[in-house]
ROGU-524800 format. One line per 5 residues: for each residue x, y, z of C-alpha. Coordinates in Angstrom, 2 decimals, always signed. Each point is the difference from the previous one (the first is absolute). Last residue first. Example, Ala and Ser with C-alpha at 12.3 -4.5 7.8 and 13.67 -1.06 7.14 Angstrom:
2
+13.67/-1.06/+7.14  -1.37/-3.44/+0.66
***
This chain:
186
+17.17/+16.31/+7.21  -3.24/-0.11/+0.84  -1.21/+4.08/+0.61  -1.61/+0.73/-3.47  -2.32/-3.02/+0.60
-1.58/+1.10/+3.11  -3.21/+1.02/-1.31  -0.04/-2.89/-2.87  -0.52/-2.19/+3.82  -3.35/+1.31/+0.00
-0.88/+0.29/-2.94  +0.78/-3.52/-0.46  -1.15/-1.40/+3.20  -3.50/+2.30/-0.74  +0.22/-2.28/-3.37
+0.58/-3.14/+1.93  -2.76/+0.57/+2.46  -2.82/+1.22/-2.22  +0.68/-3.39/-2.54  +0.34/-2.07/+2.69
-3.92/+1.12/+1.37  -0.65/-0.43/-4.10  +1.30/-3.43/+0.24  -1.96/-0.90/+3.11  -2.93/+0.67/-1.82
-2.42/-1.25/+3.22  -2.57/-2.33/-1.63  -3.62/-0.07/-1.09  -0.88/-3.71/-0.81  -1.86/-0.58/-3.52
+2.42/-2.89/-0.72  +3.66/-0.36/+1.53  +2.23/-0.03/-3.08  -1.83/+0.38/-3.22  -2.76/+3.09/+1.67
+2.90/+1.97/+2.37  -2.50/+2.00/+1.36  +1.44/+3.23/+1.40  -0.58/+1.67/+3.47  +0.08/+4.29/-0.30
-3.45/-0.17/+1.47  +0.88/-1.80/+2.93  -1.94/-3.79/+0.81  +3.65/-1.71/-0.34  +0.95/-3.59/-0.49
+3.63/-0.82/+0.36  +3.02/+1.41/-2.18  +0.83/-2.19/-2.91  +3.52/+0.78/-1.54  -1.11/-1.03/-3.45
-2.71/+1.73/-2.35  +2.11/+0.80/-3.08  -1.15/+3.45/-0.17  +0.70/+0.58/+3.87  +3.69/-2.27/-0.30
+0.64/+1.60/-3.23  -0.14/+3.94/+1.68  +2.25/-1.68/+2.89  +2.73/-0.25/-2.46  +0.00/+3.58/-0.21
+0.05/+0.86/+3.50  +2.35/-2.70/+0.95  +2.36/+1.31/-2.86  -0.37/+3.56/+2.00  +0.90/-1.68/+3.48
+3.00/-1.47/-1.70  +1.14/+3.17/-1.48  +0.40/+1.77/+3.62  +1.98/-2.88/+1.35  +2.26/+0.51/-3.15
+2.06/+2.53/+2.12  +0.46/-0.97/+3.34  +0.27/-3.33/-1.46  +3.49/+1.21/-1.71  +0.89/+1.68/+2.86
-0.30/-2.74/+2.41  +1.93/-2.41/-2.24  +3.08/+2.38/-0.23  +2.20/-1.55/-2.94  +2.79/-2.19/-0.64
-1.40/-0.94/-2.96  -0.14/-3.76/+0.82  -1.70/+0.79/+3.56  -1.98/+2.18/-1.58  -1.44/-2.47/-2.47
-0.83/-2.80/+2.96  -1.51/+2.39/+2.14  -2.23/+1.30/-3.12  +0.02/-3.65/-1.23  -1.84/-1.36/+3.34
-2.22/+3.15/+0.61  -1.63/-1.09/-3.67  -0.06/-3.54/+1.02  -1.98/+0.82/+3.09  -2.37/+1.88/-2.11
-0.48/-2.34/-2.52  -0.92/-2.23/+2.33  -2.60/+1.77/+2.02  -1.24/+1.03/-3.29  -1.39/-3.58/-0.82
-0.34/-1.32/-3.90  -2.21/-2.17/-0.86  -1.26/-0.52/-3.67  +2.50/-0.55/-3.26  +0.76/-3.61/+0.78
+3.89/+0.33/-0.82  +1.96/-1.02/+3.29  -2.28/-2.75/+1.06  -0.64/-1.82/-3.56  +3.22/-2.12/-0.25
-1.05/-1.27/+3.97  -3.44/-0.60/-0.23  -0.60/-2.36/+2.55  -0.60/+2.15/+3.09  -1.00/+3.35/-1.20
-2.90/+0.39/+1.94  +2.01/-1.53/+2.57  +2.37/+2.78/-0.36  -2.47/+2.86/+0.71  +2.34/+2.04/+2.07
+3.21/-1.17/-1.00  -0.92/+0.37/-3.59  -2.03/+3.56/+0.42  +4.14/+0.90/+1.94  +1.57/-0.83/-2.90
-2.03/+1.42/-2.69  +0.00/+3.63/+1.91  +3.66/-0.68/+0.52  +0.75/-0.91/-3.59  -2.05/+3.18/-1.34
+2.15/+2.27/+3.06  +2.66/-1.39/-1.16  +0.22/+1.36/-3.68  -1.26/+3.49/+1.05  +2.19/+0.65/+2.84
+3.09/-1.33/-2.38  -1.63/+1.82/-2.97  -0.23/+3.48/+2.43  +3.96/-0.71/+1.57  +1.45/+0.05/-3.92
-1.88/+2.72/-0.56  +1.39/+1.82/+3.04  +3.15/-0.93/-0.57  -0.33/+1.10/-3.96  -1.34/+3.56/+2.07
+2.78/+0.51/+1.77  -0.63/-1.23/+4.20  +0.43/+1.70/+3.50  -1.48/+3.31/-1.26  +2.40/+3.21/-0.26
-2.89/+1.74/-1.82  -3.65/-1.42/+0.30  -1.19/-3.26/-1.83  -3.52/+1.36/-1.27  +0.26/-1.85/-3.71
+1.33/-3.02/+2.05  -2.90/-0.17/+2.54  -2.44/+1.78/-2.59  +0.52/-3.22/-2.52  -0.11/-2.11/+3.10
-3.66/+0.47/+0.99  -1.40/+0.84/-3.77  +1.62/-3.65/-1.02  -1.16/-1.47/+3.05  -3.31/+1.00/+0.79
-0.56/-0.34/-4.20  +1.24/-3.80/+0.88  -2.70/-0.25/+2.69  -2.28/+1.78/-1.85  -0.11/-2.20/-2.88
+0.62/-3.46/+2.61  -3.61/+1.05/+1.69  -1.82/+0.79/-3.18  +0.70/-3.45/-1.78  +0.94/+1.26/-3.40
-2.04/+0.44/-3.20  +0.98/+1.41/-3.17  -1.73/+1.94/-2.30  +1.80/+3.17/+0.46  -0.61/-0.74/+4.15
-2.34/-2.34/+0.93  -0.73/-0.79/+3.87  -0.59/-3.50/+1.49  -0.94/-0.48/+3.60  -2.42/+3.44/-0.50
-2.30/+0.08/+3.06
***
């Protein structure tokens, strides 16, 4: 496993690179690919991708805190900038939050605009799920199959389900998938 990758000299925690490339590559297309007659201008739908993106990191925080708050318990200044631990689950629900929140302020379909990112999200899950395999996280349980991966720094010499990879097939055939249909959201 690769926790920490180097790019141009520089190294970054593999799972937060791909998570932000997920993102950047994800929403890029979904206002590059915003089709005619679209709910949203493109400065809305900016404006609506740095919202998504802003609370999604404070609901991913959030929600770790909440979750692992006795861990936490005591360090009050600290608990907000520790730069580990981070839960998806929360940025998730924070990311449906603003989207319902945002349309409501612009006066704008909600359904339609989910109808139309939904695709986007399952291909920044793809990507970010490329950091989760080289970082070594998301532990699936012990596996005698010969596609089973040992995650050596994380659970020893055990051979274990890639869970991230089984993710990995899913969201992209999502994608595809649900790319298919794009032409007909409105």
């Amino acid at each position: 496993m690769h926790p920490i990758i180097c790019i141009a000299g520089q190294k970054f925690n593999s799972w937060i690179f791909f998570l932000m490339l997920g993102f950047v590559v994800s929403f890029a297309l979904f206002v590059i690919m915003r089709p005619k007659g679209f709910c949203l201008s493109r400065i809305q739908m900016t404006l609506f991708v740095s919202l998504f993106f802003i609370s999604s990191l404070i609901g991913s925080r959030v929600f770790h805190i909440l979750l692992y708050f006795r861990k936490y318990h005591g360090f009050p200044v600290g608990l907000l900038w520790k730069p580990t631990g981070v839960s998806s689950i929360g940025g998730q629900i924070f990311g449906w939050l603003i989207t319902y929140l945002y349309t409501r302020g612009v006066k704008k379909s909600f359904l339609e605009l989910v109808d139309y990112y939904i695709p986007f999200c399952a291909l920044m899950a793809f990507i970010g799920r490329i950091g989760c395999l080289l970082h070594g996280c998301c532990l699936g349980q012990a596996s005698s199959l010969p596609w089973a991966t040992v995650f050596s720094y994380v659970g020893g010499a055990v051979a274990r389900h890639p869970t991230q990879a089984y993710e990995q097939i899913y969201t992209l055939s999502l994608f595809i998938t649900l790319l298919r249909f794009y032409p007909r959201l409105s």
